[in-house]
Each structure stands twice: as structure tokens, then as C-alpha cells.
N, C-alpha and C positions, 0 to 999 in steps of 0.2 A: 364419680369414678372411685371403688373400692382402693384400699392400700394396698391391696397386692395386683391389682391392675396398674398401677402408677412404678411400679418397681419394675414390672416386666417392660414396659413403653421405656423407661429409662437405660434398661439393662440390654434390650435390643438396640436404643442408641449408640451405649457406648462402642457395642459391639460392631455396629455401620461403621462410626468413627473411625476403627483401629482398624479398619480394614482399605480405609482412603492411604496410597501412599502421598508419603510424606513429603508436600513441594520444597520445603527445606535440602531435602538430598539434593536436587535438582539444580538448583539455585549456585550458578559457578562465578557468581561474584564474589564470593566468600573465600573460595577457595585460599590455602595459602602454600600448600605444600602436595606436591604429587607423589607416588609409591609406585613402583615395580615389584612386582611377584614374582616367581617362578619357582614350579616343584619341579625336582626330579625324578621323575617319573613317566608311564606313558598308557597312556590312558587314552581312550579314545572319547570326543567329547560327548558325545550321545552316551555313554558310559558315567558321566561327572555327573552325582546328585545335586547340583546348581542348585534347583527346587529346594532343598532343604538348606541349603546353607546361606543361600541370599539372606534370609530373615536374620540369623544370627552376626553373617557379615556385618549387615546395615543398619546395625544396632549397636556396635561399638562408636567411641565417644568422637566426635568429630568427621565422623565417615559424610562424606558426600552424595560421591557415586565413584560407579566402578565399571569399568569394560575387561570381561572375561577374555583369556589370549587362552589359545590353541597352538600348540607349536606344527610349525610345517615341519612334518617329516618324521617326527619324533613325538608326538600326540604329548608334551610335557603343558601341565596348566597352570596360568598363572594370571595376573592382572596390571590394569593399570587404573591406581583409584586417585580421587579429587578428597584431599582432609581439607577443613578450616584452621589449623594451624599445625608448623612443623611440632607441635608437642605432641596431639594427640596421632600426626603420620608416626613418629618414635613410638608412641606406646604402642602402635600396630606391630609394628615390626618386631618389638625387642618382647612382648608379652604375649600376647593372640596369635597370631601368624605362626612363631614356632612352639609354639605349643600342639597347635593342629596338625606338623609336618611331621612334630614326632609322633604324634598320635599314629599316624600313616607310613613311619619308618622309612621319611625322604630324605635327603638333603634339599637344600633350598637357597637360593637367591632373593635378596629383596635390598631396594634403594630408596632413599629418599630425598626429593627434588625440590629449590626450594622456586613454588609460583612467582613471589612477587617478583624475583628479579627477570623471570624472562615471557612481563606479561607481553610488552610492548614489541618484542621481536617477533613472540607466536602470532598474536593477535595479525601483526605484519604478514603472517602466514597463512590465515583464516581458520588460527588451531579455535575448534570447537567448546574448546576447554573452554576458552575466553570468549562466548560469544557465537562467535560462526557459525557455517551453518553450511552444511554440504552441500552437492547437486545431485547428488547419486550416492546410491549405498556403496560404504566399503566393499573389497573384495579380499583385502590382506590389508595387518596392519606391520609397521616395522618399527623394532626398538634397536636403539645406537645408543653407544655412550664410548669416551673417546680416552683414553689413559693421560688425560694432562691437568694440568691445575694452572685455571684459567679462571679468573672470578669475570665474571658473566658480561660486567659493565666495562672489562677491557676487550672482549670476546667481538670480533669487527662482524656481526652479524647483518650488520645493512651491506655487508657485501655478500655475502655468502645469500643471504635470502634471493635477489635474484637470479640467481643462478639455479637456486633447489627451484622455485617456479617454475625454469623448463624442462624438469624432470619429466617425463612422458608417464600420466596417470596417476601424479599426483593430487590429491586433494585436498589435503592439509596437513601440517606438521605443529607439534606441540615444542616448543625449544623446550631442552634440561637442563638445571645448573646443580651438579651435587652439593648437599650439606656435608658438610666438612673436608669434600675435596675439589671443589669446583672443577668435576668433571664436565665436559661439555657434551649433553646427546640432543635426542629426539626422538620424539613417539609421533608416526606417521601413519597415515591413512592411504592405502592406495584404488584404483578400482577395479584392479586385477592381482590376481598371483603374480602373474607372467611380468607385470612390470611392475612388484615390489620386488622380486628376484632381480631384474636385472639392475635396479639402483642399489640393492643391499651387497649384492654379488659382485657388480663392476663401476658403478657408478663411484657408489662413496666409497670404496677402498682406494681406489685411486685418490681421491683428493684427500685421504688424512692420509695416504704415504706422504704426500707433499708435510704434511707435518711432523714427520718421523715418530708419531704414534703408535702405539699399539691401540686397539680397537676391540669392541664388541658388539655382535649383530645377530640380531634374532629375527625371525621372519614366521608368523601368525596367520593362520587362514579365520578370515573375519567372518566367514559364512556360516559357520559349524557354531559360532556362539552370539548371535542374533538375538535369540528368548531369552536368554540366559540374564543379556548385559543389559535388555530393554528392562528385565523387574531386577536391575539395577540404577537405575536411572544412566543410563551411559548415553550421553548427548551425541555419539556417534552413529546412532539405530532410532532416528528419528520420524515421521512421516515425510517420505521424502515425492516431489510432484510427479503426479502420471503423466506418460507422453502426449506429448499436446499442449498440455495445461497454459494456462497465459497467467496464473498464482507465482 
């Protein structure tokens, strides 16, 4: 074998390589800190070059993965990502992220949550983040988060979880605790529009009036961003069983 047949075999290697994505993203044991996105904006998703930005997303330092949001009603885009530690979810927020919004002349929203304190209540919920594992593909997803300062390990969540299980079409909820203001939310999964509207719209406002909160609720059509969030590694958009199946 010539030396320049040995560089091209090698050089087509490395090129296979960098093209396998990375199980590392995938990987939500790690996880330590979650992110909220949102631009202002409105945009329709078939509109959002996704394709070109996944790669530079997923490339910032401690990025996991990431599920693309779609605003109901309002086509505003945003995410909800998995960092390995709350330093490098900071550096997203306070460097990368608005640097891009201004690029694009938005304002913008963004939060950071911290995982370890609310592995064991999600997990309680069968959040994906931690493990889980759906039955059915999303149909909407909903973000809450609640105006009070509540650090997490006082927060009576093994009450409140039974209750959100008889939520009709729920599928899983991810608990939130804010860094630096222990706000109290969740990022949820539903397998309908129709009944992620009616827990975001009637359900939970009712029960955080009982806590004299103020509140904030978004509601995401989870269909329009499917490709988008799978070449993101989003453990939400997984292979999910055909009917019948006995797997």
C-alpha cells in the first residue's frame, strides 16, 4: 500500500467518524442543569433552518440534547435542553444564546433549572429526562413555572404528583427548580393539543390560585418539531411500539 493510499483510507475514516453522532449528547445520566428558550418572534416551524443550527447548537460546551418548542398560536421558537453542569447551562444563556437573538433582532426568554434537585420527583413522573420512556409520541408539550421561592427539598411534590397522574393525556412531566430563585415549574409532555390546553388553561391555574401565585404557561405543538429535536438527541422523539406489538 502506497503513502498516499494510507492517507486517503485514513482520511475517509476520520471523515465516517465525525459523521456518527455523538452518544455522549444522548446520555441523561449526566445531566445536571436544564434550559428554557424562547424568541420572540413568529415564525413558522417549516420556516426555522433547524438543519443548519443543530450542528453549531451541539457543539457548545456541555450541551446534551435539546427538544425544539414551537409556540401554539404564536409560531415563537424556543427549546428545552439537558447541560452536564449548571456552569456550562450559564454560559449558554449569558454568551451563545443572546448573541444569536441579537443577531435576529428578538428579544428572548431563557431559564436555568437546576436537575439534581428534582431528579427523584420527575423520575416519580416518568420524566424522559431521567430515564423514562414514553408509550406514544407527544402531541404538545407544556412549560410552567410558578412566581415563588420554594427550594425544591421543601416543595410537598409527593403530593401533588398523584394528582398531576390523573391529568387526562398526560405522559410525562419533567419537575423545575430555578437557580437562583427556586421557582417551582415543569416541562410536560402531552398526546394531544386538546388536552395540553385544557390542563395549561384550566387545570393548573386553578391549583396555583390556591397558592396565591402568579404564574407562567406556554403551550408547544410537539408535531411541527419531530426532525428537528430527533438530530438533537431529544429523548422525547424516540422509536415508539407499533400497534400490536407484545416489545
Amino acid at each position: 500500500m502506497t503513502k498516499k493510499s494510507l492517507i486517503y483510507i485514513l482520511s475517509l475514516s476520520l471523515f465516517i467518524l465525525s459523521t456518527i453522532p455523538s452518544q455522549a449528547h444522548s446520555d441523561n445520566s449526566t445531566t445536571m442543569a436544564f434550559v428554557y428558550t424562547e424568541v420572540q418572534n413568529s415564525v413558522p416551524f417549516e420556516q426555522v433552518p433547524w438543519d443548519k443550527r443543530n450542528p453549531v447548537i451541539s457543539s457548545q460546551p456541555g450541551f446534551i440534547c435539546k427538544t425544539w418548542l414551537s409556540g401554539l398560536g404564536n409560531n415563537s421558537v424556543g427549546g428545552f435542553y439537558s447541560f452536564d453542569s449548571i456552569e456550562n447551562a450559564q454560559k449558554y444563556v449569558t454568551e451563545f444564546f443572546p448573541a444569536g437573538a441579537m443577531k435576529q433582532g428578538k428579544g428572548h426568554t431563557t431559564r436555568i433549572f437546576d436537575a439534581v434537585k428534582v431528579k427523584e420527583a420527575s423520575q416519580d413522573m416518568g420524566s424522559v429526562d431521567f430515564g423514562g420512556k414514553l408509550d406514544k409520541k407527544p402531541g404538545a408539550f407544556v412549560y410552567t413555572e410558578v412566581q415563588v421561592n420554594v427550594p425544591f427539598e421543601e416543595f410537598p411534590w409527593n403530593e401533588r404528583n398523584p394528582i398531576l397522574k390523573t391529568q387526562p393525556g398526560l405522559l410525562a412531566k419533567t419537575w423545575l427548580s430555578g437557580v437562583n430563585t427556586n421557582t417551582v415549574g415543569g416541562f410536560y409532555a402531552f398526546d394531544t393539543i386538546e388536552n395540553a390546553k385544557n390542563f395549561a388553561l384550566d387545570a393548573f391555574p386553578k391549583s396555583v390560585a390556591k397558592m396565591k401565585a402568579a404564574l407562567y404557561i406556554r403551550i408547544f405543538d410537539a408535531g411541527v418539531v419531530e426532525d428537528a429535536s430527533i438530530g438533537m438527541n431529544s429523548p422525547y422523539f424516540v422509536p415508539f411500539p407499533t400497534k400490536g406489538s407484545t416489545n
